[in-house]
Backbone as CSV, one residue per row, in Angstrom:
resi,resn,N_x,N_y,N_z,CA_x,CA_y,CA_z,C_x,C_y,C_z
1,UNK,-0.697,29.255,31.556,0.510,28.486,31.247,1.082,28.927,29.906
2,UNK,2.454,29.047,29.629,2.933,29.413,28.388,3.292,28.310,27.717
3,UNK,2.913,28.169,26.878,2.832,26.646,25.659,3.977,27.407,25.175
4,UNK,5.398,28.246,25.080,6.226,28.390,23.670,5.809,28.541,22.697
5,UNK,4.891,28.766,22.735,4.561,29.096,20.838,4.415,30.640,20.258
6,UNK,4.727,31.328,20.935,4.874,33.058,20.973,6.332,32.510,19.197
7,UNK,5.208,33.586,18.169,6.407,33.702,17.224,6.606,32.429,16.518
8,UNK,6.656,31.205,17.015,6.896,30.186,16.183,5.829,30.391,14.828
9,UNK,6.386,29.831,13.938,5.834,29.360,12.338,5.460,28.257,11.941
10,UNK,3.675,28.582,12.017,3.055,27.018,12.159,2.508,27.250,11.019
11,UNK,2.467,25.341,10.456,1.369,24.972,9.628,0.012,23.983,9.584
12,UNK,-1.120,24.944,9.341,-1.933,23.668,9.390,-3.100,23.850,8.548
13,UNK,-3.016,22.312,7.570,-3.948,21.718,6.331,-5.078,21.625,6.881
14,UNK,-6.292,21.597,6.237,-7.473,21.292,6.056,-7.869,22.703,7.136
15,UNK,-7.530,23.973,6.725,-7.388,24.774,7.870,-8.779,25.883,8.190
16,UNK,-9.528,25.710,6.549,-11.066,26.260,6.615,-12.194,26.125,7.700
17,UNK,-11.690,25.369,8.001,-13.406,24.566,9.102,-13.214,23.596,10.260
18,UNK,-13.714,23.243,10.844,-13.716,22.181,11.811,-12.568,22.146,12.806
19,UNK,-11.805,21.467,13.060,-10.318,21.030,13.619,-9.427,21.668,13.180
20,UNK,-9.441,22.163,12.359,-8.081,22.608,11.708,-8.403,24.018,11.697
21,UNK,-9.521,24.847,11.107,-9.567,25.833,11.742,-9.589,26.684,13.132
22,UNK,-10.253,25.502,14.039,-9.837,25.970,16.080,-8.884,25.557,15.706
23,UNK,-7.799,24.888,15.759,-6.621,24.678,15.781,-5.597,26.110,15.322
24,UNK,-5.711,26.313,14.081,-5.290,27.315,13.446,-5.440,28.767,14.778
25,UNK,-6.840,28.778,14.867,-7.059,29.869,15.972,-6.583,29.791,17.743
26,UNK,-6.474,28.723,17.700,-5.856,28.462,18.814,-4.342,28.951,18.957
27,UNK,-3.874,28.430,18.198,-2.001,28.771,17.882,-2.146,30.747,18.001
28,UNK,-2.881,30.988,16.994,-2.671,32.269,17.063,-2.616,33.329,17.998
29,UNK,-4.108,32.683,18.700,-3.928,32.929,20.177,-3.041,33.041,21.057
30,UNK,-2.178,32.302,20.945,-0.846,31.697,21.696,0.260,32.323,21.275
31,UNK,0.286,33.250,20.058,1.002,34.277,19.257,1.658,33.559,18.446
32,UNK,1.605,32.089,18.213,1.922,31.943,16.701,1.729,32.636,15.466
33,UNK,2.412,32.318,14.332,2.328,33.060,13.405,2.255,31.669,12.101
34,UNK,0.980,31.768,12.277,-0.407,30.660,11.521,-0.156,30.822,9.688
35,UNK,0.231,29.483,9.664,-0.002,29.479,7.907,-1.735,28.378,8.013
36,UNK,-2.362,29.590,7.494,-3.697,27.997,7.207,-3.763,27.561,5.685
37,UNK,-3.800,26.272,5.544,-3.707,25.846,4.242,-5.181,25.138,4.002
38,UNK,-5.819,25.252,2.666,-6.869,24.500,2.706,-7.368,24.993,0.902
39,UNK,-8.467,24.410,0.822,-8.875,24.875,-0.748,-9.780,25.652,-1.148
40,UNK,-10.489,26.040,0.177,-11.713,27.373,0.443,-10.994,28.476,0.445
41,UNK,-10.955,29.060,-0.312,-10.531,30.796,-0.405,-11.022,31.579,0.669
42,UNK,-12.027,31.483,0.525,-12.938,32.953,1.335,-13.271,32.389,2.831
43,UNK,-13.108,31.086,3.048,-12.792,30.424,4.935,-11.762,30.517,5.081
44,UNK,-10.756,30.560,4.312,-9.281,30.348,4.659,-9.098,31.972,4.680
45,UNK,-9.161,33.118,4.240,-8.678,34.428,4.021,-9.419,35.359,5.344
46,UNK,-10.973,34.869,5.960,-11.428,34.862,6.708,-10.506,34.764,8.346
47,UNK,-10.391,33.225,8.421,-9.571,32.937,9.369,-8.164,33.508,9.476
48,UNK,-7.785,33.740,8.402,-6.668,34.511,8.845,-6.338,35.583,9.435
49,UNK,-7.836,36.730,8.144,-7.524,38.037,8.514,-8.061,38.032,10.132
50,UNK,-8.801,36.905,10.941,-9.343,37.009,12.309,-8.355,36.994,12.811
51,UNK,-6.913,36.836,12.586,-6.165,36.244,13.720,-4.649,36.568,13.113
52,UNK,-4.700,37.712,12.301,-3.387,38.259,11.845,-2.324,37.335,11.015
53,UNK,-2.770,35.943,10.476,-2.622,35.060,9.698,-2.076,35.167,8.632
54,UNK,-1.645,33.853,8.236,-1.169,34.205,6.487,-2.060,33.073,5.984
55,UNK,-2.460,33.485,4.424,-3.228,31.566,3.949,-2.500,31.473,2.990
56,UNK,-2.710,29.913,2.236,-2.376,29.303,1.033,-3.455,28.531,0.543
57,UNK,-4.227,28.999,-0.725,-5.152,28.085,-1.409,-4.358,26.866,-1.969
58,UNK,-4.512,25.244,-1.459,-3.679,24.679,-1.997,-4.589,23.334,-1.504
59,UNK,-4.429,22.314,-2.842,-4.771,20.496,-2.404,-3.848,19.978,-1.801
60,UNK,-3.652,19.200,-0.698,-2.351,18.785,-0.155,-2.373,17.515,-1.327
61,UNK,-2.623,16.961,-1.876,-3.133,15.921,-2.835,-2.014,16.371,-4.359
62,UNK,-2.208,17.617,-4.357,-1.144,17.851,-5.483,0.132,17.664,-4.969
63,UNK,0.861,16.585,-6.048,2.024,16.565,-5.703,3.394,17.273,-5.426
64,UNK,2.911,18.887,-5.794,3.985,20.037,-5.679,3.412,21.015,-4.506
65,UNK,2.368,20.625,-3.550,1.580,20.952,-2.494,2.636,21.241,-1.548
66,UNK,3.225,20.351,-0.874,4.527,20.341,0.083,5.440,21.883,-0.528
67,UNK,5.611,21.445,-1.332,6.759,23.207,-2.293,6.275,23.855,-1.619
68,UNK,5.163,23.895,-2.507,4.795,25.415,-2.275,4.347,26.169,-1.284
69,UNK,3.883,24.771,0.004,3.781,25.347,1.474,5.162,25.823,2.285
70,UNK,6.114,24.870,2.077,7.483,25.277,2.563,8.051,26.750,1.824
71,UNK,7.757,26.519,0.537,8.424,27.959,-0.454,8.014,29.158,0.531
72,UNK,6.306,29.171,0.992,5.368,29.837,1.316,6.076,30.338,3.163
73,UNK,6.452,29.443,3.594,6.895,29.723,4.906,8.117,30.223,4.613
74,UNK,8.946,30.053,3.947,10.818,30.388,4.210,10.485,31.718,3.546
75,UNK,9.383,32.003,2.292,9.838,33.077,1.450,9.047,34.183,2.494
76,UNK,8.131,34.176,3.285,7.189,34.925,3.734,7.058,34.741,5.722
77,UNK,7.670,34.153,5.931,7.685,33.727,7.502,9.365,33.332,8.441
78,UNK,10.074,33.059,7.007,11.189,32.674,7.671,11.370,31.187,8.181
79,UNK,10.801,30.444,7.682,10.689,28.930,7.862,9.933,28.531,8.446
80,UNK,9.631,27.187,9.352,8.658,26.322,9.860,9.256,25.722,10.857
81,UNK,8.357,25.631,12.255,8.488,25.124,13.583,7.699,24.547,13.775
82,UNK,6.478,24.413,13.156,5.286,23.234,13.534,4.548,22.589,12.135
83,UNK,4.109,21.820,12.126,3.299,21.260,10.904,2.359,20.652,12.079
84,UNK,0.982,20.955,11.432,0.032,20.539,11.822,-1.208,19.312,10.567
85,UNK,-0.797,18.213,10.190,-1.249,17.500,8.988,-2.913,17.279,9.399
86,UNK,-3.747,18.007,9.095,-5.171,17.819,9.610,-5.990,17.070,8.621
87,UNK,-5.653,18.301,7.050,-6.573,17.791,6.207,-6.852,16.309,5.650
88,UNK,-8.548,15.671,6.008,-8.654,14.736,5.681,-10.631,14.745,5.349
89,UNK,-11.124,13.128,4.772,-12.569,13.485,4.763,-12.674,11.935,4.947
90,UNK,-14.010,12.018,4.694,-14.482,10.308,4.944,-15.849,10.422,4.140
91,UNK,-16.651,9.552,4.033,-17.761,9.549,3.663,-18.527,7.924,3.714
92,UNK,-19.593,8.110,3.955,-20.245,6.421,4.431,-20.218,5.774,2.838
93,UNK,-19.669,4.827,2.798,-19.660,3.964,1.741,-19.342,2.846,2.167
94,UNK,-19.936,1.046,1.884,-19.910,0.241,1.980,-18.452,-0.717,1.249
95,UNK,-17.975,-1.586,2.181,-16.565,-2.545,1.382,-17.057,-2.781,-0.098
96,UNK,-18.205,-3.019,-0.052,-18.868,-3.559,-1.410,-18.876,-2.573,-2.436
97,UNK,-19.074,-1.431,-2.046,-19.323,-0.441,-2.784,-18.040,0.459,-3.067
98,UNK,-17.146,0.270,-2.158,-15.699,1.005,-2.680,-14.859,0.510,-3.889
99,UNK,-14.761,1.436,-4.370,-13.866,1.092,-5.795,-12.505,1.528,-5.744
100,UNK,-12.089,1.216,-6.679,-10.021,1.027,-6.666,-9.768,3.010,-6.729
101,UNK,-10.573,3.550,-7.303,-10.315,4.797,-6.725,-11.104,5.435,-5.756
102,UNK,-11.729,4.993,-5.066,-11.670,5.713,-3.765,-10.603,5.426,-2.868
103,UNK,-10.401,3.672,-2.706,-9.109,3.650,-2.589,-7.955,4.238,-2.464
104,UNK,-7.394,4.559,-3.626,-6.792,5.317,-3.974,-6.596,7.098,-3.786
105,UNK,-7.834,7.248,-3.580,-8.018,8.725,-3.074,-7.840,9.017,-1.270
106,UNK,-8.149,8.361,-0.832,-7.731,8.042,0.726,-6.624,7.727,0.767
107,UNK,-5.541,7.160,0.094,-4.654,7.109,0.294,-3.768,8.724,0.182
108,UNK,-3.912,8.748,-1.471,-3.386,10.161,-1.501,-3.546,11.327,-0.354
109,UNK,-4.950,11.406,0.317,-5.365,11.950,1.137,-4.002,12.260,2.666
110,UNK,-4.518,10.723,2.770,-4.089,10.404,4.449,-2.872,9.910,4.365
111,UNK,-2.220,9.621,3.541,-0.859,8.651,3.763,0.478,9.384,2.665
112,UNK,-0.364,9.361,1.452,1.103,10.102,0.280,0.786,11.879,0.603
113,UNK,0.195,12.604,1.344,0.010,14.158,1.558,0.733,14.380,2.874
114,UNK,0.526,13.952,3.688,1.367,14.420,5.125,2.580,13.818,5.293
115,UNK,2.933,12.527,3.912,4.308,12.003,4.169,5.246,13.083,3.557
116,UNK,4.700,13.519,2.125,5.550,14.748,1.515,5.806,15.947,2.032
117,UNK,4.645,16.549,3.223,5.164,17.671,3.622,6.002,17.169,4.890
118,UNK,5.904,16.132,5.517,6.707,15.385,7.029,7.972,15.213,6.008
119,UNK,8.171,15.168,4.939,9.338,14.952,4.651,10.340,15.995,4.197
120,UNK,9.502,16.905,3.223,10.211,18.602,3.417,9.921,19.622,4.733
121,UNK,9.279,18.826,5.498,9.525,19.698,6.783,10.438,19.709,8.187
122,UNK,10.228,18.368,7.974,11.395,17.392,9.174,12.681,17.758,9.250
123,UNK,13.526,17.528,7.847,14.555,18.512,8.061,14.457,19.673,8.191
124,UNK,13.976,20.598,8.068,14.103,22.054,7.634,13.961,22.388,9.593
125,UNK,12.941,21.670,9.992,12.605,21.261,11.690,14.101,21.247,12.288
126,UNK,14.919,20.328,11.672,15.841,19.592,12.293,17.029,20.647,12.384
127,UNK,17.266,21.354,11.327,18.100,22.477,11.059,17.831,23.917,11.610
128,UNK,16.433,24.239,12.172,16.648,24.970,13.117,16.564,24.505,14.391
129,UNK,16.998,23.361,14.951,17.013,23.424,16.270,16.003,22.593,17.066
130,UNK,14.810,21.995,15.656,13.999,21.368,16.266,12.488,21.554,16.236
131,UNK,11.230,20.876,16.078,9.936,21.476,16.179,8.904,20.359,16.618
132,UNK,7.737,20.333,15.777,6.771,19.569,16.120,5.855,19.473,14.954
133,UNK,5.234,17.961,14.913,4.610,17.566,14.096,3.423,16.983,14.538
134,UNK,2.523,17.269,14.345,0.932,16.448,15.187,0.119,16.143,13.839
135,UNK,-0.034,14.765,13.416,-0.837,14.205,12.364,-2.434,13.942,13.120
136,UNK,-3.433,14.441,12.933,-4.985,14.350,12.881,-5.396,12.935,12.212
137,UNK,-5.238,12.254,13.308,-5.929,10.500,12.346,-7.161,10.153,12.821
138,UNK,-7.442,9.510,13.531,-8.540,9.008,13.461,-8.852,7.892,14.675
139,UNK,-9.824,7.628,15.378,-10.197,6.325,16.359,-10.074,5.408,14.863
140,UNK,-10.657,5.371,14.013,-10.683,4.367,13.276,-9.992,3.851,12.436
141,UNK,-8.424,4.354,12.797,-7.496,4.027,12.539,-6.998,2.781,13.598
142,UNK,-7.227,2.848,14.422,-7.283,1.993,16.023,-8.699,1.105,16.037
143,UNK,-9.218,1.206,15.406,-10.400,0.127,15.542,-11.155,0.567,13.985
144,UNK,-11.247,-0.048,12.703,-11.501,-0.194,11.433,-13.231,-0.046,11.564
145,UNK,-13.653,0.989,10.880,-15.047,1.383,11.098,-15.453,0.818,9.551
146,UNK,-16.670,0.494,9.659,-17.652,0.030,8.799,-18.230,0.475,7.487
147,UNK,-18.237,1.872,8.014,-18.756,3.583,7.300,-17.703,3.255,6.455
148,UNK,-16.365,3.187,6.067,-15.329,3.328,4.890,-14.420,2.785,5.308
149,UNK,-14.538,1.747,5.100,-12.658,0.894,5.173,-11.657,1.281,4.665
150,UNK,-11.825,2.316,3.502,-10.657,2.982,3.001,-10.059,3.673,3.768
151,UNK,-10.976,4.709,4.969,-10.722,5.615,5.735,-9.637,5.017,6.599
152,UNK,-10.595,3.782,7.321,-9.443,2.740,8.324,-8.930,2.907,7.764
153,UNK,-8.644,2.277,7.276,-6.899,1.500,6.829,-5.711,2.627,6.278
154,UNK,-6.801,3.592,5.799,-5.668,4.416,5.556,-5.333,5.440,6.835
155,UNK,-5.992,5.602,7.560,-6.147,6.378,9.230,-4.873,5.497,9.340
156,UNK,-5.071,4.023,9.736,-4.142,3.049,10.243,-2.929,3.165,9.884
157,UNK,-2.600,3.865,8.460,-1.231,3.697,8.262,-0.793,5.084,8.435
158,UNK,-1.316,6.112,8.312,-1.394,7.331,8.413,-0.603,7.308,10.578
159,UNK,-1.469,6.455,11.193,-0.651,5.907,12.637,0.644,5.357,12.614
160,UNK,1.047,4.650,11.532,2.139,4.027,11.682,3.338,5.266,10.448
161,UNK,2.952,5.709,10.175,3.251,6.973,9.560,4.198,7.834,10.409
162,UNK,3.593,8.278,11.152,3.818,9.337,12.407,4.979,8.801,13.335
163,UNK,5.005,7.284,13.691,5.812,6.301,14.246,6.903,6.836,13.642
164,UNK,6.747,6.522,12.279,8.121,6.061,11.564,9.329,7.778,11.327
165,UNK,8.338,8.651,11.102,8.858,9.678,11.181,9.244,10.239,12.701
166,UNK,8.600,9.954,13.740,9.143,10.234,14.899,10.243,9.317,15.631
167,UNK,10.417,8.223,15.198,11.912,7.158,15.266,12.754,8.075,14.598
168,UNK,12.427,8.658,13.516,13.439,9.166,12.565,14.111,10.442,13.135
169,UNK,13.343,11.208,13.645,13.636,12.696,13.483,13.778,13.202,15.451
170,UNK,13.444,12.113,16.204,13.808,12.200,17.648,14.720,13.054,18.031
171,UNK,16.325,12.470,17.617,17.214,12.719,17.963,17.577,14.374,17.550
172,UNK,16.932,14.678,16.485,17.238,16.150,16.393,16.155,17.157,16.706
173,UNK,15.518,16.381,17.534,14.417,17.451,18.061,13.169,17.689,17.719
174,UNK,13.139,16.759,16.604,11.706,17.023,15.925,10.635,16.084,16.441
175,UNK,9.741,16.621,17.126,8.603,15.633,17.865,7.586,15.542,16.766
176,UNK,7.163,13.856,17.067,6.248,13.541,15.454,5.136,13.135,16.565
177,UNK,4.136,13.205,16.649,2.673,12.737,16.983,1.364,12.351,16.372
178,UNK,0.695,11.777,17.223,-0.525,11.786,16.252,-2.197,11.671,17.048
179,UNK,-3.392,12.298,16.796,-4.069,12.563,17.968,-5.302,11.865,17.127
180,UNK,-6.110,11.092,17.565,-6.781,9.929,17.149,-8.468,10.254,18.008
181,UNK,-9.051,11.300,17.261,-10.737,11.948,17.731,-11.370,10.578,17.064
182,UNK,-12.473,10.901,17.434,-13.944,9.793,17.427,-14.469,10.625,16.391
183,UNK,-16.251,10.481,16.825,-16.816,11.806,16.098,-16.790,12.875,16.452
184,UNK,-17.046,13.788,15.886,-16.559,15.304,15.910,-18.222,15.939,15.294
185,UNK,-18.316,16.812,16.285,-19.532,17.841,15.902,-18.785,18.906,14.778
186,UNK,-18.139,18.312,13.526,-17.640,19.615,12.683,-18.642,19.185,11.730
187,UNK,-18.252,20.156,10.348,-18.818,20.304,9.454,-19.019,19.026,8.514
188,UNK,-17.809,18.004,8.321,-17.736,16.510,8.147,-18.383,15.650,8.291
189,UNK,-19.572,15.866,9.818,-20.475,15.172,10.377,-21.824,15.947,10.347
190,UNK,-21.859,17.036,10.762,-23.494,17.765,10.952,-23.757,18.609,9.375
191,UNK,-22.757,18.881,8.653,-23.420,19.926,7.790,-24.438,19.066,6.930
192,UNK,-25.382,19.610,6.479,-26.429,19.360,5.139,-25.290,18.225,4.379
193,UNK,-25.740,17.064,3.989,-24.770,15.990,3.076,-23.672,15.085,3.536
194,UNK,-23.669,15.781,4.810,-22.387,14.957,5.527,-22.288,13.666,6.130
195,UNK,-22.139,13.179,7.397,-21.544,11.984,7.153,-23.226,11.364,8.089
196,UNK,-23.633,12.668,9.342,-24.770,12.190,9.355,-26.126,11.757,8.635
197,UNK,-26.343,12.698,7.148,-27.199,12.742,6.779,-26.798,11.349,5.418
198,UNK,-25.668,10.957,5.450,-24.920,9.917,4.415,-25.735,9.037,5.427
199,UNK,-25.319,8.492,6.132,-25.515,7.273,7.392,-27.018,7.008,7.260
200,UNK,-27.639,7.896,7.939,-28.931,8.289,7.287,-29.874,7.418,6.687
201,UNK,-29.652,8.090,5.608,-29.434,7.528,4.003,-29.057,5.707,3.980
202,UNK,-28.372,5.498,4.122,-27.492,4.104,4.417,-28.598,3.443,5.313
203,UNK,-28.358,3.851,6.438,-29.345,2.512,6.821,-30.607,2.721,7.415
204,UNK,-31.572,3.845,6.337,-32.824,3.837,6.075,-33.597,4.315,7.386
205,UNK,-32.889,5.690,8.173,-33.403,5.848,9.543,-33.150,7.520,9.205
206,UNK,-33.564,8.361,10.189,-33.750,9.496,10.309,-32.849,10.079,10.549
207,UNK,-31.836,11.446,10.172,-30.610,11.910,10.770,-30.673,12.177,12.479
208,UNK,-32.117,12.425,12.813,-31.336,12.398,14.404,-30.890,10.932,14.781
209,UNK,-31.725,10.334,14.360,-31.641,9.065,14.798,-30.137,8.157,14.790
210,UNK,-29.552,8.794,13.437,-28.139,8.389,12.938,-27.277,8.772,14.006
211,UNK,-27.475,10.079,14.390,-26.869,10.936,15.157,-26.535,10.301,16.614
212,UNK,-27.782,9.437,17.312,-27.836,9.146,18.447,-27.283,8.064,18.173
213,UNK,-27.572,7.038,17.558,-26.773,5.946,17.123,-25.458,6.253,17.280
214,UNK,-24.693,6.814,17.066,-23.141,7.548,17.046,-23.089,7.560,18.458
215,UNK,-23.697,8.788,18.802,-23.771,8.843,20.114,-23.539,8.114,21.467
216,UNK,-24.176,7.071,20.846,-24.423,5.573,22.113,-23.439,4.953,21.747
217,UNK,-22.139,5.408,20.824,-21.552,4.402,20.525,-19.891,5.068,21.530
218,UNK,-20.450,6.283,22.213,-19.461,6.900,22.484,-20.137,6.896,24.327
219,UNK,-19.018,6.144,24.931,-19.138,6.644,26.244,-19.112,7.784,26.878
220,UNK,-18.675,9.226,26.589,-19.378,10.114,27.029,-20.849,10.482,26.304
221,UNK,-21.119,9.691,25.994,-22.382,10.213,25.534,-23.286,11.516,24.113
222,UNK,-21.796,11.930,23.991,-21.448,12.970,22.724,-20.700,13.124,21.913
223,UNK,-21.182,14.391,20.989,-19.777,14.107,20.171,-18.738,14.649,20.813
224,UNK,-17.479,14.911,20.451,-17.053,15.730,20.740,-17.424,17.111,19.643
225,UNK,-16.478,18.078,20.653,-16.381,19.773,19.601,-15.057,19.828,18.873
226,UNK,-15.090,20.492,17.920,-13.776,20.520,17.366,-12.636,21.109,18.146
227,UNK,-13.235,21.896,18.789,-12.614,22.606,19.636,-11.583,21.493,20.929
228,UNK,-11.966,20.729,21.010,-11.667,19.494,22.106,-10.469,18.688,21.351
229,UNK,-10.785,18.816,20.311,-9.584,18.109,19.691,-8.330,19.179,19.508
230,UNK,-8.921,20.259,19.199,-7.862,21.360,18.889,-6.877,21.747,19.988
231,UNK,-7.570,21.322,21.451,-7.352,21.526,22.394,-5.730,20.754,22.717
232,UNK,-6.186,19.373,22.128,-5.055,18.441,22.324,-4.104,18.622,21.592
233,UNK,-4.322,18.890,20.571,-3.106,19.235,19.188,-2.593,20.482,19.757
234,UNK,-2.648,21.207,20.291,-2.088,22.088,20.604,-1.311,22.185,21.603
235,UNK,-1.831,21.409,22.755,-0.535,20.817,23.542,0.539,19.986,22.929
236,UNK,-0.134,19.188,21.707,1.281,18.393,21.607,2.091,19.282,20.604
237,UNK,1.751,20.604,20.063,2.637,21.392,19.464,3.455,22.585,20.278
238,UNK,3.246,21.890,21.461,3.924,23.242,22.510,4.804,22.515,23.143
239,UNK,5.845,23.682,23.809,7.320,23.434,24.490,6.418,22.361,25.627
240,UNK,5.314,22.510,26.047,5.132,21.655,27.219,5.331,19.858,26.875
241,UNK,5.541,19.815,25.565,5.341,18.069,25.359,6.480,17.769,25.278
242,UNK,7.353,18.593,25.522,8.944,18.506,25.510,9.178,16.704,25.677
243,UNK,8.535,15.714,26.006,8.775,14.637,26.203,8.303,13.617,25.403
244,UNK,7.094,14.111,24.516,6.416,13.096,23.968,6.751,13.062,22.681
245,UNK,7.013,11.925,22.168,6.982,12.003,20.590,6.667,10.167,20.340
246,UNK,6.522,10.174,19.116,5.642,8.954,18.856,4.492,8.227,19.139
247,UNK,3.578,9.285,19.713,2.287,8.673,20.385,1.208,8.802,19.562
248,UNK,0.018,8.320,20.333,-1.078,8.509,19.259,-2.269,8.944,20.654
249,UNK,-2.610,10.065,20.672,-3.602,10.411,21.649,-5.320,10.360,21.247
250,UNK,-5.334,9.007,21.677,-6.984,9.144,21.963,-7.859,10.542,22.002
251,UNK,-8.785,11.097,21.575,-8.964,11.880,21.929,-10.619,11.882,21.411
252,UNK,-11.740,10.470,21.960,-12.718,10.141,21.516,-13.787,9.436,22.775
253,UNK,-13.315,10.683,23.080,-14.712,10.246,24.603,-14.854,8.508,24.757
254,UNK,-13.790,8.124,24.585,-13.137,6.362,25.164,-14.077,5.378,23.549
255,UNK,-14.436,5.821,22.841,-14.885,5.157,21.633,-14.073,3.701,22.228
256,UNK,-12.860,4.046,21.296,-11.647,2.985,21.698,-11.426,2.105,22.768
257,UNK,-12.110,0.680,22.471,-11.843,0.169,24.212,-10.161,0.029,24.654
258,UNK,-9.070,0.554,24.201,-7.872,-0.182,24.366,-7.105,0.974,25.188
259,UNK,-5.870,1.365,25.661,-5.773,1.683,26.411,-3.995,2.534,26.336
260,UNK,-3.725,2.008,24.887,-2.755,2.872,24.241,-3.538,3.557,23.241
């Protein structure tokens, strides 16, 4: 099937590892012409040179981040047809234990980083004719997890985010989305320190054990692969979604008991 994406000028954050890197490789595949953005040099320069790529070492967190990704596409690509807003993190920490800046750092993260580039990108979208936007949130944006309430809530608005920009930017073509994974077998969850071996830690049990715990909490029975998610974001960045905009796609082996 031809997804349209031959030639288009995509972007996508957190683009080193996990989701955002299959993602990144996926497009390319498809003959996009891949900006990966992220703050790993040598994963990001990697993935590119695999796949005839361009990178940008950059925090989406800095507030001149958006610039210099757009500068980066018009001066070197000829503008932007997709934004892909991936980069994000989490980490197990208790309500009790969160402080006004972690807070605060999840926000910057998930809510003030993909609004600044959705906002220098949307038009620039709109003025050629039209594109696509797929924001990476979260099940627990749709149901408030335990592990970091900061994460919820900011996942949650990071959902109503995507809404507001896809009401906005409809009419000229610009499709806004948003694709809402469970757990994920990436680097976030399995590497040495991550969210399994955090959990762990937390409530005084063994990392497989954490692991299966997760597990059972997911009706297929697994995690997902990053790859599974990448899978979905990539349809909703192709001519085939020609219809969808403003949604939020499950994409968490039914975690979510609800049904939007």
């Amino acid at each position: 099937m031809d997804l349209g994406l031959n030639d288009k000028v995509c972007v996508v954050t957190g683009a080193s590892r996990g989701i955002g890197l299959e993602t990144g490789r996926r497009l390319c595949d498809e003959g996009a012409r891949v900006l990966f953005v992220g703050r790993g040099e040598a994963a990001l320069a990697a993935a590119a040179d695999g796949c005839g790529g361009e990178y940008l070492v950059a925090d989406v967190t800095d507030p001149d981040a958006d610039e210099r990704i757009i500068a980066t596409c018009a001066e070197q690509m000829g503008g932007i047809d997709v934004l892909v807003n991936n980069a994000g993190t989490s980490y197990a920490r208790s309500l009790e234990e969160l402080t006004d800046d972690d807070w605060r750092a999840q926000y910057e993260l998930h809510v003030l980083a993909p609004m600044r580039l959705m906002r220098a990108a949307a038009p620039r979208m709109a003025a050629r004719g039209g594109g696509r936007i797929v924001n990476v949130c979260s099940s627990a944006g749709k149901r408030p997890s335990q592990t970091n309430a900061a994460y919820s809530v900011t996942k949650a608005a990071q959902l109503s985010l995507s809404r507001v920009f896809a009401d906005r930017y409809a009419a000229d073509g610009v499709l806004v989305n948003a694709v809402a994974p469970g757990a994920v077998a990436s680097p976030l969850w399995i590497d040495p320190g991550g969210l399994a071996d955090q959990t762990a830690a937390a409530q005084g049990i063994s990392r497989p054990e954490a692991i299966a715990v997760q597990e059972r909490k997911v009706p297929l029975g697994r995690f997902a692969e990053p790859g599974e998610i990448a899978d979905v974001v990539l349809f909703l960045c192709s001519a085939r979604a020609s219809n969808v905009t403003g949604a939020a796609w499950s994409v968490d082996g039914g975690t979510v008991a609800i049904i939007i």
